[in-house]
C-alpha positions as CSV (number, residue, x, y, z in Angstrom):
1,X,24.4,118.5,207.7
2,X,25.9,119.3,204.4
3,X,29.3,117.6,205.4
4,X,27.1,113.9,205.8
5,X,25.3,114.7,202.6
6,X,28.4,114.8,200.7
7,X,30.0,112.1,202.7
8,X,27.2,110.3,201.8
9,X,27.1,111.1,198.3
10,X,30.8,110.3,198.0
11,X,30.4,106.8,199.4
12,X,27.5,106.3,197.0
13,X,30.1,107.0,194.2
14,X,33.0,104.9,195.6
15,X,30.4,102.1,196.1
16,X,28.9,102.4,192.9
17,X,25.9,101.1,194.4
18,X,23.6,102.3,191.2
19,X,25.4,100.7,189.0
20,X,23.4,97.5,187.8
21,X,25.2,94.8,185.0
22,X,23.1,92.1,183.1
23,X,25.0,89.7,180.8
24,X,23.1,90.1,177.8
25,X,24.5,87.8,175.3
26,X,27.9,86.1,174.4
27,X,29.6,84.4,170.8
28,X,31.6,81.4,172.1
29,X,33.6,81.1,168.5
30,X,36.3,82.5,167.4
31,X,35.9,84.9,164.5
32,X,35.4,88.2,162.8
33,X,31.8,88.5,162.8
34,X,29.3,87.7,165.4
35,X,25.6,87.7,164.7
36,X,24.2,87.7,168.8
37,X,20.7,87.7,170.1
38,X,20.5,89.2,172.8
39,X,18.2,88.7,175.9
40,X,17.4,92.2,176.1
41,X,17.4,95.4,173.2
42,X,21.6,96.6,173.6
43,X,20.4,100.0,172.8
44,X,18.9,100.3,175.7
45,X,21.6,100.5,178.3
46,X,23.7,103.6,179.3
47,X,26.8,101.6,177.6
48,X,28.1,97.8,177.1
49,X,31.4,96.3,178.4
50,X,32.1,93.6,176.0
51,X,34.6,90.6,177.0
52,X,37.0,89.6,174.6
53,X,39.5,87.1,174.0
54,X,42.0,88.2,171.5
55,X,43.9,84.8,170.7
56,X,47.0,86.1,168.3
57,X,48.3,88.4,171.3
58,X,47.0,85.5,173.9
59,X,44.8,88.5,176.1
60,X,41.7,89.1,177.5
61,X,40.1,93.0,176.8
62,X,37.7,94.8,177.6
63,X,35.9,96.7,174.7
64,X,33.4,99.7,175.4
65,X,30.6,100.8,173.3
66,X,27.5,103.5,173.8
67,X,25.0,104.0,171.6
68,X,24.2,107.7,171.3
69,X,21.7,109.2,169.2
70,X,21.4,106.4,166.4
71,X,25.1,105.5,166.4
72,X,27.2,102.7,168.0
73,X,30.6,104.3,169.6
74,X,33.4,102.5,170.7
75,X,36.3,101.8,172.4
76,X,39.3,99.0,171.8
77,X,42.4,98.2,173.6
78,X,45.5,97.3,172.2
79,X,46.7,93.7,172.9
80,X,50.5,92.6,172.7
81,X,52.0,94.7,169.8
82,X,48.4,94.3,168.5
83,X,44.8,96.8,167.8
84,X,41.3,95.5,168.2
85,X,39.5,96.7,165.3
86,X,35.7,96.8,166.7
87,X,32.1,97.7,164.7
88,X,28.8,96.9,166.4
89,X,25.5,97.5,164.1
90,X,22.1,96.5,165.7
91,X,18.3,96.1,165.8
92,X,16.0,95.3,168.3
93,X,17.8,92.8,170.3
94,X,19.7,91.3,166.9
95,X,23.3,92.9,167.9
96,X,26.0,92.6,164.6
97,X,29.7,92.7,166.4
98,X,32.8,92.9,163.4
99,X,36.2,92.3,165.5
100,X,39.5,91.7,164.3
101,X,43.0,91.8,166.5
102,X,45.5,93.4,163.7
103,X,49.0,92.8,163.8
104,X,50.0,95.6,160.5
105,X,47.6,95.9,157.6
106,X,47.9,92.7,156.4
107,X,47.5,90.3,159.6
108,X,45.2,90.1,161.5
109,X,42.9,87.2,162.6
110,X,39.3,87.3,164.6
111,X,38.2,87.5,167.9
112,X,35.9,85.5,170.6
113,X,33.1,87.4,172.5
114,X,33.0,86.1,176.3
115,X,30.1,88.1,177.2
116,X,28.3,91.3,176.4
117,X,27.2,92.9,179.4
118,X,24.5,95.9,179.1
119,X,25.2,98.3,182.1
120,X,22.3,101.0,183.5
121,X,24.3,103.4,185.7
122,X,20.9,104.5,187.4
123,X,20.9,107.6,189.8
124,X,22.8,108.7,193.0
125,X,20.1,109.1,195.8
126,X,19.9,110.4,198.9
């Protein structure tokens, strides 16, 4: 009995079954700042995977962000020989995203948001 809990459990986890996405918004233009409105309050997800397009290192990333007790945290890759540079302010569903890909302190050059997608995790069951 406890062995098929935990496989169960385990299979549960590899699945990710409770793991529910919603693209929430996106900012189709190149630049540094990106005023979104977003379908739903960004606070109130577990975390947000935000798709970027970096043009000066030609990549697509993957930023990460969690709010967590009235700050925004987060998370940029590197591109080619490059650093994303990422802030994210909000209210209600108004979400403020500053992004620049840096080559050295003196160039740099924005960014385009694909999509930002709000992610619940949920709860393992069974």
């Amino acid at each position: 009995m406890i062995i098929a809990k935990m496989n169960s459990m385990i299979h549960n986890l590899v699945e990710q079954k409770d793991i529910k996405e919603v693209v929430i918004g996106s900012h189709k233009s190149v630049d540094y700042g990106h005023n979104i409105t977003c379908t739903q309050d960004p606070t109130s997800f577990d975390y947000l995977l935000i798709y970027v397009f970096a043009p000066g290192g030609k990549r697509n990333v993957i930023c990460v962000a969690k709010y967590y007790h009235g700050n925004w945290y987060t998370l940029a890759p590197a591109t080619v020989n490059r650093t994303i540079s990422l802030q994210i302010t909000s209210s209600g569903t108004s979400l403020r995203i500053d992004i620049a890909e840096w080559v050295n302190a003196s160039a740099n050059n924005g960014c385009q948001i694909d999509a930002v997608v709000g992610v619940n995790r949920g709860g393992v069951t069974g």
